[in-house]
LOTOR-811654 format. One record per residue: residue number from 1; residue in three letters; chain; x, y, z negated of N, C-alpha, C in turn. Coordinates in nm, 4 decimals, always signed. Atoms other than C-alpha are relative to their C-alpha. Layout:
! residues N
    nr   rest   kette        n_u        n_v        n_w       ca_u       ca_v       ca_w        c_u        c_v        c_w
   NUM    Ala       A          X          Y          Z          X          Y          Z          X          Y          Z
...
END
This chain:
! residues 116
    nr   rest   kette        n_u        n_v        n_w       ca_u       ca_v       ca_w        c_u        c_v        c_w
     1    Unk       A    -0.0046    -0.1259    -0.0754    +3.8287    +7.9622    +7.7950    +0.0662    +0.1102    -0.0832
     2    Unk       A    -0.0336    -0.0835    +0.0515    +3.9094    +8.1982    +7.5166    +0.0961    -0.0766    -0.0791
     3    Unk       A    -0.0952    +0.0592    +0.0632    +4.2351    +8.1356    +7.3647    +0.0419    +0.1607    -0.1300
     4    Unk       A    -0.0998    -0.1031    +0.1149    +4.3943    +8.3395    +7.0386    +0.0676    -0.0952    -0.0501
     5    Unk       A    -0.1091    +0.0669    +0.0041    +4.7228    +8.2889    +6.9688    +0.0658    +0.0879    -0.1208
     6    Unk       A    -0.0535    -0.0657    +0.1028    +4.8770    +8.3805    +6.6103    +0.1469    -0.0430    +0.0003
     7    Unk       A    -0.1683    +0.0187    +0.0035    +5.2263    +8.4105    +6.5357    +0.0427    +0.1544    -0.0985
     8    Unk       A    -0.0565    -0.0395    +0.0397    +5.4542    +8.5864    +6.3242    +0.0588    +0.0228    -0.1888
     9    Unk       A    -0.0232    +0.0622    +0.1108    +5.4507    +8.4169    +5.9856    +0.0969    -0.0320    -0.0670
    10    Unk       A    -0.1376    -0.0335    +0.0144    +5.7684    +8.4201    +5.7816    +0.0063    -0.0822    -0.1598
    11    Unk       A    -0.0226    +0.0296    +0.1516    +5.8402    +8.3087    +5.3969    +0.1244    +0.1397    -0.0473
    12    Unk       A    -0.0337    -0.1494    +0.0478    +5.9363    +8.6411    +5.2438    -0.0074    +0.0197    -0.1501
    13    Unk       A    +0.0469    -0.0164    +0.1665    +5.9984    +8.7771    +4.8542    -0.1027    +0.0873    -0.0053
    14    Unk       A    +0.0838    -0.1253    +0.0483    +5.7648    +8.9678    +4.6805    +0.0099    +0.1083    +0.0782
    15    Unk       A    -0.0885    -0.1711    -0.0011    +5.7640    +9.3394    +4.7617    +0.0515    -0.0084    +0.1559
    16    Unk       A    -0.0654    -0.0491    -0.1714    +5.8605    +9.2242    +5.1689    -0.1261    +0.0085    +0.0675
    17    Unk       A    +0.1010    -0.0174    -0.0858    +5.6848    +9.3015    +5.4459    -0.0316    -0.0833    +0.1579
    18    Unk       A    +0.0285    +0.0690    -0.1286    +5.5414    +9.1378    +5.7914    -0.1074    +0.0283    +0.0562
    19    Unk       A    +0.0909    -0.0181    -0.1202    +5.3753    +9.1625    +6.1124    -0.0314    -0.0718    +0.0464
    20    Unk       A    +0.0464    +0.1219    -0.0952    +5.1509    +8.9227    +6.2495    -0.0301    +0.0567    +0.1288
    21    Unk       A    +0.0611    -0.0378    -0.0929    +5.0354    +8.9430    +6.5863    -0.1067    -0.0691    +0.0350
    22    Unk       A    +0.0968    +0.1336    -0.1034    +4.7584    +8.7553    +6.8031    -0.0291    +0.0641    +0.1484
    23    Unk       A    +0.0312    -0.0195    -0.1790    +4.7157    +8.7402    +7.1403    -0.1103    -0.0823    +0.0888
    24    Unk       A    +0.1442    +0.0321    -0.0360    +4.3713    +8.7290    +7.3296    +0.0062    -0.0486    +0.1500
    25    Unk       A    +0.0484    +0.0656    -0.1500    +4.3006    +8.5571    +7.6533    -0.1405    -0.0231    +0.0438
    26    Unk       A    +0.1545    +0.0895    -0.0827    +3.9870    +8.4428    +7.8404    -0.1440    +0.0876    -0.0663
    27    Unk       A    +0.0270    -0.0883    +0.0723    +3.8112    +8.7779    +7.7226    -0.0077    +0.1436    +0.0289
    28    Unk       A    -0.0013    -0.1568    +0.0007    +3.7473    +9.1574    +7.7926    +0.0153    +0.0526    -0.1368
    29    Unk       A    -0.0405    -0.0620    +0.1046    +3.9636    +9.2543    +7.4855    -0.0711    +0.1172    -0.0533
    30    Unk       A    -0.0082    -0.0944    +0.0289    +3.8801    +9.5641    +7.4694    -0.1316    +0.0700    -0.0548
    31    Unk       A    +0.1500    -0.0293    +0.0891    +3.5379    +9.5578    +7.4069    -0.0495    -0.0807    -0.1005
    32    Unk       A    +0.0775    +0.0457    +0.1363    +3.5039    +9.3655    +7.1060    +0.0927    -0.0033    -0.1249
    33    Unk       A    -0.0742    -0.0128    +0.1133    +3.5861    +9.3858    +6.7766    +0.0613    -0.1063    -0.0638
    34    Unk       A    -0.0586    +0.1397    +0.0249    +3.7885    +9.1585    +6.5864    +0.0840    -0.0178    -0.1502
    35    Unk       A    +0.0117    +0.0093    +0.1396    +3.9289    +9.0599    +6.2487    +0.1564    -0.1458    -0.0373
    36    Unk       A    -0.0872    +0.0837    +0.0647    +4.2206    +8.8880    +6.0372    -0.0980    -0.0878    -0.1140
    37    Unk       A    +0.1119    +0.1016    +0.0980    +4.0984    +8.6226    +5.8524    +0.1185    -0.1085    -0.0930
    38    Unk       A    -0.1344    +0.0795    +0.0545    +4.3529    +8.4249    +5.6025    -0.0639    -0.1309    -0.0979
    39    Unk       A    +0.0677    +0.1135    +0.0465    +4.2794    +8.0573    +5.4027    +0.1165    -0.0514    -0.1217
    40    Unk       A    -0.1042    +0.0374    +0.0660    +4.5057    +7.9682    +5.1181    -0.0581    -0.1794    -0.0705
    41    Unk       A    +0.0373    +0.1630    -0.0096    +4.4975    +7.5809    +4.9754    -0.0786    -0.0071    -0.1353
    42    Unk       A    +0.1235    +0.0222    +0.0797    +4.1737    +7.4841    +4.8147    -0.0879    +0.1119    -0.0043
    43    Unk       A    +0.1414    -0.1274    -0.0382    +3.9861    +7.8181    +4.9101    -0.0316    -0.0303    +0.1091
    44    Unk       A    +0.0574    -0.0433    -0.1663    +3.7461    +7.9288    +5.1743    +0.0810    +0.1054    +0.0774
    45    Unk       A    -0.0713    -0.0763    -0.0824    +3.8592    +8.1347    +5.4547    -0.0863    +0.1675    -0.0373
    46    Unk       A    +0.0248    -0.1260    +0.0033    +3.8486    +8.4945    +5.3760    +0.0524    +0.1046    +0.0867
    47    Unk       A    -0.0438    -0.1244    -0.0724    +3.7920    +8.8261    +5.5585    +0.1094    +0.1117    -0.0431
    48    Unk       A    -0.0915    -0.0413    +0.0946    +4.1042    +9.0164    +5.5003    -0.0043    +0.1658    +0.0621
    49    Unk       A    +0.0518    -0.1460    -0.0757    +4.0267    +9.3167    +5.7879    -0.0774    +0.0066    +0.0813
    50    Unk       A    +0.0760    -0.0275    -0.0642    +3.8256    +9.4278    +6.0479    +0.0699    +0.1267    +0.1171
    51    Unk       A    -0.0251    -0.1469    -0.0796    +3.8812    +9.7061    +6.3668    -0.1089    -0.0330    +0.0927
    52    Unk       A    +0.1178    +0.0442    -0.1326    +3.6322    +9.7343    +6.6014    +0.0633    +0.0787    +0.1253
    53    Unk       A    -0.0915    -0.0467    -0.1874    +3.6561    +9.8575    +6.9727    +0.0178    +0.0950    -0.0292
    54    Unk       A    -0.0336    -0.1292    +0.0450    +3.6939   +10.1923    +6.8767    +0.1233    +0.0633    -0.0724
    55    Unk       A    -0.1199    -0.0055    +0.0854    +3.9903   +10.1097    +6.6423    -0.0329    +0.0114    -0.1597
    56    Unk       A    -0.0094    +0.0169    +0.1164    +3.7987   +10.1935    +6.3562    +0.0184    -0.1361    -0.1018
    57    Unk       A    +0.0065    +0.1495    +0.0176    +3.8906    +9.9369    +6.0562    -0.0417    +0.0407    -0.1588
    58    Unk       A    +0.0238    +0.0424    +0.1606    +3.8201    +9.7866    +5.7252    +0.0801    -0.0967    -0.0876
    59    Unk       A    -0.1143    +0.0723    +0.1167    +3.9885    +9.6162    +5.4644    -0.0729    -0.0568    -0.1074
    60    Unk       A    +0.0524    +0.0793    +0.1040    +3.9058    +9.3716    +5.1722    +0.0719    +0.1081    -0.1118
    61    Unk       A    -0.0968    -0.0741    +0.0980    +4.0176    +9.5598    +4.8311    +0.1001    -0.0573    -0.0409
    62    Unk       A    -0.0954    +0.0908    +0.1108    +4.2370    +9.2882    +4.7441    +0.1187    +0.0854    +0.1122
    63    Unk       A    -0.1015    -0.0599    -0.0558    +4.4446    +9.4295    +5.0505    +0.0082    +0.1335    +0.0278
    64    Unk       A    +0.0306    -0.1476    -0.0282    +4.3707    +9.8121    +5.0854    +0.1102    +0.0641    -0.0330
    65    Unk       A    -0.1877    -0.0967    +0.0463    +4.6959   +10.0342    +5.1008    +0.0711    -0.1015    +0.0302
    66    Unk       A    -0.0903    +0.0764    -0.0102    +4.8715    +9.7602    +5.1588    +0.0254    -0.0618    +0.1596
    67    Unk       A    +0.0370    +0.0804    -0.1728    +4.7880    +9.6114    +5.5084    -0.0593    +0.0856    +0.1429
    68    Unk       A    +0.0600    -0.0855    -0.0538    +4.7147    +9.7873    +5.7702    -0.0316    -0.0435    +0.1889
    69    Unk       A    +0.0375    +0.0827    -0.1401    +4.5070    +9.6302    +6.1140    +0.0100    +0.1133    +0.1462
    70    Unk       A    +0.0318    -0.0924    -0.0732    +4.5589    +9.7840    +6.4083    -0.0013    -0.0848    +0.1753
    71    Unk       A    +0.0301    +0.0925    -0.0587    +4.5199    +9.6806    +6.8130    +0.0828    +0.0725    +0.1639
    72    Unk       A    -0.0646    -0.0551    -0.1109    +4.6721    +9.7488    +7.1720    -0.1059    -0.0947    +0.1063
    73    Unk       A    +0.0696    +0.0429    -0.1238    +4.4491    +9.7046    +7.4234    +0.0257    -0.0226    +0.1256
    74    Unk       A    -0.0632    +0.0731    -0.1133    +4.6652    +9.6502    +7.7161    +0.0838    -0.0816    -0.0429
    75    Unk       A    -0.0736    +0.0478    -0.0231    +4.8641    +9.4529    +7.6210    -0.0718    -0.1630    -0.1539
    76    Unk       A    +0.0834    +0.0915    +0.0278    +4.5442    +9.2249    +7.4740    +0.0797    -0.0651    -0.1736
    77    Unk       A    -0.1028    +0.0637    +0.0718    +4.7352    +9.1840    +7.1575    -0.0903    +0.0611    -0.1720
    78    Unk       A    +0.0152    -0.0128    +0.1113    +4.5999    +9.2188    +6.7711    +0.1209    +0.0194    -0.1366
    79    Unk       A    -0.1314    -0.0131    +0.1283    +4.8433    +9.3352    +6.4667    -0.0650    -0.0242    -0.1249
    80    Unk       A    +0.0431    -0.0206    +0.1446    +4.8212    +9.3034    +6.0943    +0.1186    +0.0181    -0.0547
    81    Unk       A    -0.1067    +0.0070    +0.0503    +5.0969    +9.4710    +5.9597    -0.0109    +0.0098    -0.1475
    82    Unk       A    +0.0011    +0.0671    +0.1598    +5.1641    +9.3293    +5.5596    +0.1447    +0.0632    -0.0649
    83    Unk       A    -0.0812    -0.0705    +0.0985    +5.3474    +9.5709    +5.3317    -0.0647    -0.0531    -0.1854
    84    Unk       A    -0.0062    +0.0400    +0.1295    +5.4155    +9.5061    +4.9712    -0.0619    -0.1349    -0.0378
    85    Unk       A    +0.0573    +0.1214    -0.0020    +5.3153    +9.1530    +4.9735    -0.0101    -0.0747    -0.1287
    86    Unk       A    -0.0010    +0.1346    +0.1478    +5.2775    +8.9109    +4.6628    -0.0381    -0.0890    +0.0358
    87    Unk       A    +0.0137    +0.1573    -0.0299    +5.2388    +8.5719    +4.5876    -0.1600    -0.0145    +0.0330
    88    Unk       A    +0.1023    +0.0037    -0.0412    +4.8712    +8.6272    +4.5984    -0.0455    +0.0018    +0.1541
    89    Unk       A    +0.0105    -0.0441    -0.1886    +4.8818    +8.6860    +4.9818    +0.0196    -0.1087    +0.0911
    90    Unk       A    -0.0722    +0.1615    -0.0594    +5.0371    +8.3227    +5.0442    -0.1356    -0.0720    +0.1022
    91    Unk       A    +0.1414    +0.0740    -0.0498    +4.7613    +8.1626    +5.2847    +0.0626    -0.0581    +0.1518
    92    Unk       A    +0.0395    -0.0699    -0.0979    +4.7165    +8.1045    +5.6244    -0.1107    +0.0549    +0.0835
    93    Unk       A    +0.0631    -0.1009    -0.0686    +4.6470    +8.3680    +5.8849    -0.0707    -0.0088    +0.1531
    94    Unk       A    +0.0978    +0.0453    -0.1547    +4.3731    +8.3587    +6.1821    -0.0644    +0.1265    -0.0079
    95    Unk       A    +0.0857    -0.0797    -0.0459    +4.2014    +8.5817    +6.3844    -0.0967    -0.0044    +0.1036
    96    Unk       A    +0.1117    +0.0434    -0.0639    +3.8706    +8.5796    +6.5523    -0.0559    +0.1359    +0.0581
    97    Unk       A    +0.0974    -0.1607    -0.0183    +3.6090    +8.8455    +6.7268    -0.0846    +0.0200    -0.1376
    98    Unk       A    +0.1170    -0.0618    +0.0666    +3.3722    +9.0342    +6.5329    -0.1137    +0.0459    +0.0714
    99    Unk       A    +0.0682    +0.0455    +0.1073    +3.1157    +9.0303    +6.4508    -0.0504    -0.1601    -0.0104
   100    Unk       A    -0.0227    +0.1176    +0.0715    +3.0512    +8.6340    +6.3294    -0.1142    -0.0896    +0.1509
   101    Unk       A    +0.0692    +0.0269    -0.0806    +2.8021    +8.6156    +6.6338    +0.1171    -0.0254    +0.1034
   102    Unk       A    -0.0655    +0.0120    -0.1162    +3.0778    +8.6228    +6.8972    +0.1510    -0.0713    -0.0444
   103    Unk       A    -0.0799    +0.0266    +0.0167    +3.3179    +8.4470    +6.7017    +0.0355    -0.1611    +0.0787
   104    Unk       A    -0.0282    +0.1099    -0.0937    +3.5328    +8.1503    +6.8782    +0.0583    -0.1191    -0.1040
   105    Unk       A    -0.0604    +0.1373    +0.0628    +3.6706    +7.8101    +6.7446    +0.1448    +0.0737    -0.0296
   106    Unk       A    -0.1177    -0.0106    +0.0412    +3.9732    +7.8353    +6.5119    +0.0854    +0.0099    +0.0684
   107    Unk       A    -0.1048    +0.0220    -0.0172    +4.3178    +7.8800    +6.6136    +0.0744    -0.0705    -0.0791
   108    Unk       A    -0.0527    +0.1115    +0.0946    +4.6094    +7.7214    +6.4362    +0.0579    +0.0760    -0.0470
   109    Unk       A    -0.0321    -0.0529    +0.0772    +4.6689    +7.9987    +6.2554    +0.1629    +0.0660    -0.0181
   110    Unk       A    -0.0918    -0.0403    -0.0217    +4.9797    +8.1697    +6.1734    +0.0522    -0.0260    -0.2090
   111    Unk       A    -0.0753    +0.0084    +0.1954    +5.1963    +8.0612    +5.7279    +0.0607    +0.1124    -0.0136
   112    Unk       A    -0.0335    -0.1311    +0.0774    +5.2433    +8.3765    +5.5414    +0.0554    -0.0841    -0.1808
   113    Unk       A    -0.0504    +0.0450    +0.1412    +5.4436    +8.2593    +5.2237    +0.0663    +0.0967    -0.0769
   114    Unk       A    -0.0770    -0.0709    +0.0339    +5.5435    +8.4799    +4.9767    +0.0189    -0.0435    -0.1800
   115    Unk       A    -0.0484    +0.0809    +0.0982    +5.7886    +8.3380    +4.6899    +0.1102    +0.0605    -0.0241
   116    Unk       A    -0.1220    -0.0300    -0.0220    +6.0679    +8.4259    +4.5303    +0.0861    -0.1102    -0.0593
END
């Protein structure tokens, strides 16, 4: 029933930037909050932001100043736009609701690579 759909994953140098998106289905967007979530190889999946219905958001420190979540409610759609990137950032990227109670089965994520 509920589908999210990531996309916009790129292989980029250092120092570039990118916009993921996701796109919500099967869902009254607008009332729940929701969250980037990224997995790099041999870690757990970490919280990387947060916005809730309101728009307010949050950020991990590893990305703060750097990333910035934001959301469009008609047009059911989630952003994470990724400035100044490093190799540390390499993972991939998923997004789910918030809070961990209303969260849905994985997507297939969206490869953020950054190499030079």
């Amino acid at each position: 029933q509920v589908q999210l759909v990531e996309s916009g994953g790129d292989l980029v140098q250092p120092g570039g930037s990118l916009r993921l998106s996701c796109v919500a289905s099967g869902i009254t967007f607008s009332l729940y909050a929701m969250g980037w979530y990224r997995q790099a190889p041999g870690n757990e999946r970490e919280l990387v932001a947060t916005i809730g219905s309101g728009s307010s958001a949050k950020y991990a420190d590893s990305v703060k100043g750097r990333f910035t979540i934001s959301r469009d409610n008609a047009k059911r759609t989630l952003y994470l736009q990724m400035n100044s990137l490093k190799p540390e950032d390499t993972a991939v990227y998923y997004c789910n609701l918030e809070p961990s109670y209303n969260r849905q089965s994985w997507g297939q994520g969206t490869q953020v690579t950054v190499s030079s």
